[in-house]
C-alpha positions as CSV (number, residue, x, y, z in Angstrom):
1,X,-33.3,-28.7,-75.7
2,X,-35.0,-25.0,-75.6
3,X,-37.9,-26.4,-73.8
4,X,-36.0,-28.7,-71.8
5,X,-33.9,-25.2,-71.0
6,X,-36.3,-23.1,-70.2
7,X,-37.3,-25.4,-67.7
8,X,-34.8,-26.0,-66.0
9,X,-34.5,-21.7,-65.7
10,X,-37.8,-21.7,-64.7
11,X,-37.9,-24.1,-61.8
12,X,-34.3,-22.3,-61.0
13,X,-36.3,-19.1,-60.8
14,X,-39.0,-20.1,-58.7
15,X,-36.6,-21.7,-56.1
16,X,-34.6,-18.3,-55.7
17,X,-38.0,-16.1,-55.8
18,X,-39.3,-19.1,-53.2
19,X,-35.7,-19.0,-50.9
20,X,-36.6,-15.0,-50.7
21,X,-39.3,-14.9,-49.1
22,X,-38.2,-17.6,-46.2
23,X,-36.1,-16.4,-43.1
24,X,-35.0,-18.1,-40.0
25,X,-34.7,-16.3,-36.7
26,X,-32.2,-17.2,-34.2
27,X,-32.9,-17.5,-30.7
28,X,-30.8,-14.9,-30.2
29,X,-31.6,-12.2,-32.5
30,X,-35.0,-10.2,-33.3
31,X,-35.9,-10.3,-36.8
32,X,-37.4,-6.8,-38.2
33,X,-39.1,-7.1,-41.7
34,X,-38.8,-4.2,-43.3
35,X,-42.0,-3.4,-46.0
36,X,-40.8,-0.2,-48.9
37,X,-38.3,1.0,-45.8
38,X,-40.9,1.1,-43.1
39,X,-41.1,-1.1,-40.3
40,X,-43.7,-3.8,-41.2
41,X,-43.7,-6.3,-38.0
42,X,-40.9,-7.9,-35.6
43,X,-40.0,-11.6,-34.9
44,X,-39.7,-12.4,-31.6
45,X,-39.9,-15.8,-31.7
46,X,-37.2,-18.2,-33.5
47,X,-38.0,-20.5,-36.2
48,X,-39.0,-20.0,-40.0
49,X,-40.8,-17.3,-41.5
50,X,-42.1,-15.8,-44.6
51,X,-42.3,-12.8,-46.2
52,X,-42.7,-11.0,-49.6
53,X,-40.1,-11.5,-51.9
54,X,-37.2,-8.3,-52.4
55,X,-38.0,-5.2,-53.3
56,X,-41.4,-5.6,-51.2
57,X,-40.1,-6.6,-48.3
58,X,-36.6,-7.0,-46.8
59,X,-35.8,-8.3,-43.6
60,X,-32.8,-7.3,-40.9
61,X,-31.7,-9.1,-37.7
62,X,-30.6,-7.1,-34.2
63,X,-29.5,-8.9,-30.9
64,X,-31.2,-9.8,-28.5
65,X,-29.3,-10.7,-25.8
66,X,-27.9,-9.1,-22.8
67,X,-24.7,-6.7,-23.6
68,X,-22.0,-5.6,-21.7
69,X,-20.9,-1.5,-22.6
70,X,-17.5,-0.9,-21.3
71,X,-16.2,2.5,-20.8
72,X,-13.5,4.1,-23.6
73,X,-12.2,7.0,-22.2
74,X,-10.2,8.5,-19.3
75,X,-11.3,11.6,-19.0
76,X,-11.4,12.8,-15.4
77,X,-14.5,13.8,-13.1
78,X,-14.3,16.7,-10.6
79,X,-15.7,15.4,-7.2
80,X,-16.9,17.1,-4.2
81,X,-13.7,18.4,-3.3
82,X,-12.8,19.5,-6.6
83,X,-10.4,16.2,-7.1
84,X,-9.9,14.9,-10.2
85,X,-10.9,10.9,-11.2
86,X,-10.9,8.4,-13.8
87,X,-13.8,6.6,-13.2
88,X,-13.7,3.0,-15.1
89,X,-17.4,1.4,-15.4
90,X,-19.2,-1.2,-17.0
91,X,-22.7,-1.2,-17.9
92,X,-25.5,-4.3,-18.9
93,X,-28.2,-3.8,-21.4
94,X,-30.4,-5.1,-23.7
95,X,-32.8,-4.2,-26.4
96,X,-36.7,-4.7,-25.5
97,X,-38.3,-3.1,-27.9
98,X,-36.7,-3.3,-31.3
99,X,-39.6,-0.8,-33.1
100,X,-38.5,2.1,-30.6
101,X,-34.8,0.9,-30.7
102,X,-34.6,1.6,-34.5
103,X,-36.7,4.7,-34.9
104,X,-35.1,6.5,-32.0
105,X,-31.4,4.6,-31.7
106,X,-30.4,3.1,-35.1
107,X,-30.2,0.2,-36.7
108,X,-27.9,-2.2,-34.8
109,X,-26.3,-2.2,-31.3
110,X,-23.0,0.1,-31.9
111,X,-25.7,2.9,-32.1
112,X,-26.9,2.0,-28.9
113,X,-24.1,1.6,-27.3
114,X,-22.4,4.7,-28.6
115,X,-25.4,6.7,-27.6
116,X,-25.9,4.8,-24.1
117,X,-21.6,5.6,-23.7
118,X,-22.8,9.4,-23.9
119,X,-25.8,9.7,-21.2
120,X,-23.8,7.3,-18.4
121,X,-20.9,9.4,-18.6
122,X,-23.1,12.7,-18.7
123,X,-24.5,10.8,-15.8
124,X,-21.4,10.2,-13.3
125,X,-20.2,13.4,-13.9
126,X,-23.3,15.0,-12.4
127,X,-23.3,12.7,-9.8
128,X,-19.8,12.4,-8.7
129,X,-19.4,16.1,-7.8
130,X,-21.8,15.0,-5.4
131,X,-19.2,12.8,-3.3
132,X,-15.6,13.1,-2.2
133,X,-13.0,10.6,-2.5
134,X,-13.1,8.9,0.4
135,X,-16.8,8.5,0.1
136,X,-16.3,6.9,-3.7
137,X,-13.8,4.6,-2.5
138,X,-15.6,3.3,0.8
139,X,-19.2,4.3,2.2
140,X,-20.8,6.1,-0.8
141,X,-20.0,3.4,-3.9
142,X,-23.1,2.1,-4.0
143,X,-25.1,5.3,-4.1
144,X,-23.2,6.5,-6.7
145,X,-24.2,3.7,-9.1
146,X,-27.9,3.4,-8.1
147,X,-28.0,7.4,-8.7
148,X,-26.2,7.0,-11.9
149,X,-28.8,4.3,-13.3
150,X,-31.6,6.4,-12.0
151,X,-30.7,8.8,-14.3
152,X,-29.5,6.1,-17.3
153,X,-33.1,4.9,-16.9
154,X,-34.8,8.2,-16.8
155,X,-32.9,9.1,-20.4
156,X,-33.4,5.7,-22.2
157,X,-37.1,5.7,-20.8
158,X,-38.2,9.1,-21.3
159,X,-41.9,9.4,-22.4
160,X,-41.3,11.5,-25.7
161,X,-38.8,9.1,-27.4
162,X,-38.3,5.6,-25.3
163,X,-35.0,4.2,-26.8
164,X,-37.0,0.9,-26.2
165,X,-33.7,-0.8,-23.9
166,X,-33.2,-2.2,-20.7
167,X,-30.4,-1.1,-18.5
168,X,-29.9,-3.6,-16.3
169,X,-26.9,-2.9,-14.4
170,X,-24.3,0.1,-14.0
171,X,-20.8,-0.6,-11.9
172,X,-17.9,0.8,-11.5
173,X,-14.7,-1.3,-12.0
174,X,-11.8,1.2,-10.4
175,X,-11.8,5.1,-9.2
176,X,-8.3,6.6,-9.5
177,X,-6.6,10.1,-9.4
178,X,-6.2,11.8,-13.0
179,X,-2.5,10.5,-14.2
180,X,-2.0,14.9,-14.0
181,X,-1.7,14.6,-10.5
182,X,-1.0,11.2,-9.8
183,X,2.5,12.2,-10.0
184,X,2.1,14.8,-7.7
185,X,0.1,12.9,-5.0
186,X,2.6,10.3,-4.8
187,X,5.2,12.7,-4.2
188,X,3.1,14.1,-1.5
189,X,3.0,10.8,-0.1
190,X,6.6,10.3,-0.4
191,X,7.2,13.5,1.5
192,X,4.7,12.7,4.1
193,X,6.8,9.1,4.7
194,X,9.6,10.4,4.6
195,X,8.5,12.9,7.5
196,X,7.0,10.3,9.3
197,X,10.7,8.5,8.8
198,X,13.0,11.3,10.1
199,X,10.6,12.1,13.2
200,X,10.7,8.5,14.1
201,X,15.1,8.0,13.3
202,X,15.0,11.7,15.6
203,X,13.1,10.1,18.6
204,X,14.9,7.1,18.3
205,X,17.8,8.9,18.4
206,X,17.0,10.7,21.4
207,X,15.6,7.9,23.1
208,X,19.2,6.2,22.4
209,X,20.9,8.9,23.9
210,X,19.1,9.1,27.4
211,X,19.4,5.3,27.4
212,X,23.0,5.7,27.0
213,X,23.5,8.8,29.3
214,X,21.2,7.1,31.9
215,X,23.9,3.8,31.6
216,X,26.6,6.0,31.8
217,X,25.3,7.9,34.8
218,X,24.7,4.5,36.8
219,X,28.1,3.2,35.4
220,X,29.6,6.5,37.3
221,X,27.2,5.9,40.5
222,X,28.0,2.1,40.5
223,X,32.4,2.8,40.4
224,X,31.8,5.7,42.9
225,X,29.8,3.3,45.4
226,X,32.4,0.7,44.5
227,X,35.4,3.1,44.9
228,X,33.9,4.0,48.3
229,X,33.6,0.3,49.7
230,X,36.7,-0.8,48.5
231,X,38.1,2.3,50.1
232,X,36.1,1.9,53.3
233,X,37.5,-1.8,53.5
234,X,40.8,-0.5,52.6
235,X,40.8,1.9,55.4
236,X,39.8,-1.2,58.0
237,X,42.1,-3.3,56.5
238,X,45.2,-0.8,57.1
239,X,43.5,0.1,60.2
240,X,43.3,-3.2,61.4
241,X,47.1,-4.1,60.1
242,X,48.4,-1.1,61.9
243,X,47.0,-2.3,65.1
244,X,48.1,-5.8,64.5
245,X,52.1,-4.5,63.9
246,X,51.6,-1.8,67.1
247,X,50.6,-5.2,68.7
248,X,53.5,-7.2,67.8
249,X,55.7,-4.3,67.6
250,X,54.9,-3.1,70.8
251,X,55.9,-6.4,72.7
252,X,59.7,-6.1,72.2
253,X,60.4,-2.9,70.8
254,X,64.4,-3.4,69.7
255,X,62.6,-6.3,67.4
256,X,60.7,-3.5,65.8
257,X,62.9,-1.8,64.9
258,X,65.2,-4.2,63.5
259,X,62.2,-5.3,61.1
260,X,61.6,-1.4,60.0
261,X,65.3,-1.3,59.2
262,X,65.5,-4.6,57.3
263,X,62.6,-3.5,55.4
264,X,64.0,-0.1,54.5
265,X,67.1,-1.9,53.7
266,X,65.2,-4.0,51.2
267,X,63.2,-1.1,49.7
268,X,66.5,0.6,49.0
269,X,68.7,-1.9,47.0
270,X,66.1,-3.4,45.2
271,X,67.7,-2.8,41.9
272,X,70.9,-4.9,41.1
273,X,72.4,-2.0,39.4
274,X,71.7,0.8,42.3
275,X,74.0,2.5,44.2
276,X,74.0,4.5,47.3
277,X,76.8,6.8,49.0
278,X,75.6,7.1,52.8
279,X,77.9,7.6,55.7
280,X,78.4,4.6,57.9
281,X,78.4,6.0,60.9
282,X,74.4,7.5,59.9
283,X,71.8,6.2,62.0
284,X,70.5,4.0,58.3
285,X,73.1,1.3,59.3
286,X,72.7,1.6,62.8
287,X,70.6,-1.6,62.8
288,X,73.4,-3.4,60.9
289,X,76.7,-2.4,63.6
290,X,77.9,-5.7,65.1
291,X,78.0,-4.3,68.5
292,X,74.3,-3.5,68.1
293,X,73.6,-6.7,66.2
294,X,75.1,-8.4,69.1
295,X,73.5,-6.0,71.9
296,X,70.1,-7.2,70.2
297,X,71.0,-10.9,70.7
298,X,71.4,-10.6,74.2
């Protein structure tokens, strides 16, 4: 059973000192074998490998694929005209050269990224003082990013220590006024609407009233001219009446003046409840005396 025991520990033993010095590489990872702490080579490719056995040689993995930095803080930038702006970017990497990644960088990709974070923001905010706002937002985007990757580049490939990374890509997701004076530039705006508002309700206004004192003035002009045709034809029409009753009147003039008095006489009792006091004998009733009735007839 001892021997039986002991060979059984053995084989166990050799399986775990044999699984130790065997790694696999994935396709998307470097693998860095490390040899008393110091780098001893890099696997690029994937598949299965072999190395010493721990505490001779150890081995790490770090990604190989393309990664996306976001940025993390809001602090604002002072542009051209001394206008403060988030800037929100994004930038794609990835790590080349893992040797030069891990002596310079560290050892896995939140070093990276936390030092890549540092130079692309030192990098827009010596650049965006360079544009104004208009220009950031419209014509000048574009240069702003190249400029900013120039520089991105120039850090992570500098000749003394290469942080052995790509930077692929810088962009810029959104440029917006610091929230310390977005308050104050929408007010501004606010003002400058509500200005625009009140000159437009005071011309309207004044437009309304010379509409309405122009339709009052021809109103006036049109009644006048009306008033002064209708009194025109008035004027005819009485004219042309009195010439028709000195016509008739002027063929039998007792006639005449019979119809003038029966006319006055109508005018004078037209209400039932009147009552008039005359003499007889006045020249009012002349018109109604029998003997001048009669004279009439004849």
């Amino acid at each position: 059973m001892n021997k039986l025991g002991l060979i059984g520990s053995s084989v166990i033993l050799l399986l775990a000192l044999l699984g130790s010095t065997v790694f696999v590489v994935d396709q998307r990872q470097f693998g860095i074998v490390y040899q008393l702490g110091q780098i001893k080579s890099v696997v690029v490719e994937p598949g299965l490998n072999f190395k010493l056995p721990p505490p001779f040689q150890n081995v790490s993995y770090i990604d190989k694929r393309l990664l996306v930095l976001d940025s993390s803080d809001s602090e604002p930038m002072l542009t051209a005209e001394k206008q403060r702006v988030v800037i929100d970017w994004y930038v794609r990497w990835r790590i080349s050269e893992p040797s030069a990644y891990i002596r310079n960088v560290g050892l896995d990709e939140r070093a990276g990224a936390s030092q890549l974070t540092r130079v692309v923001r030192n990098a827009f905010q010596q650049e965006v003082n360079k544009f104004t706002v208009n220009e950031l937002l419209s014509t000048k985007r574009d240069d702003l990013m190249s400029a900013v990757r120039a520089q991105v580049l120039g850090a992570v490939k500098g000749a003394d220590k290469p942080w052995g990374m790509d930077v692929v890509d810088v962009r810029i997701n959104r440029i917006d006024y610091a929230e310390t004076i977005t308050e104050s530039v929408y007010r501004r705006m606010e003002a400058e609407r509500a200005q625009v508002a009140n000159q437009l309700r005071s011309t309207g206004a004044a437009e309304g009233e010379q509409i309405r004192a122009a339709a009052d003035r021809e109103r006036e002009v049109t009644l006048a001219n009306a008033y002064r045709e209708a009194q025109k034809v008035k004027g005819e029409g009485d004219a042309e009446a009195a010439r028709a009753y000195a016509d008739a009147f002027g063929k039998d003039a007792a006639f005449a003046q019979f119809y003038r008095s029966l006319e006055a006489y109508k005018a004078s009792f037209a209400g039932k409840g009147d009552v008039m006091v005359v003499d007889p004998s006045s020249d009012f009733f002349k018109s109604m005396r029998s003997s001048n009735v009669n004279s009439s007839g004849k």
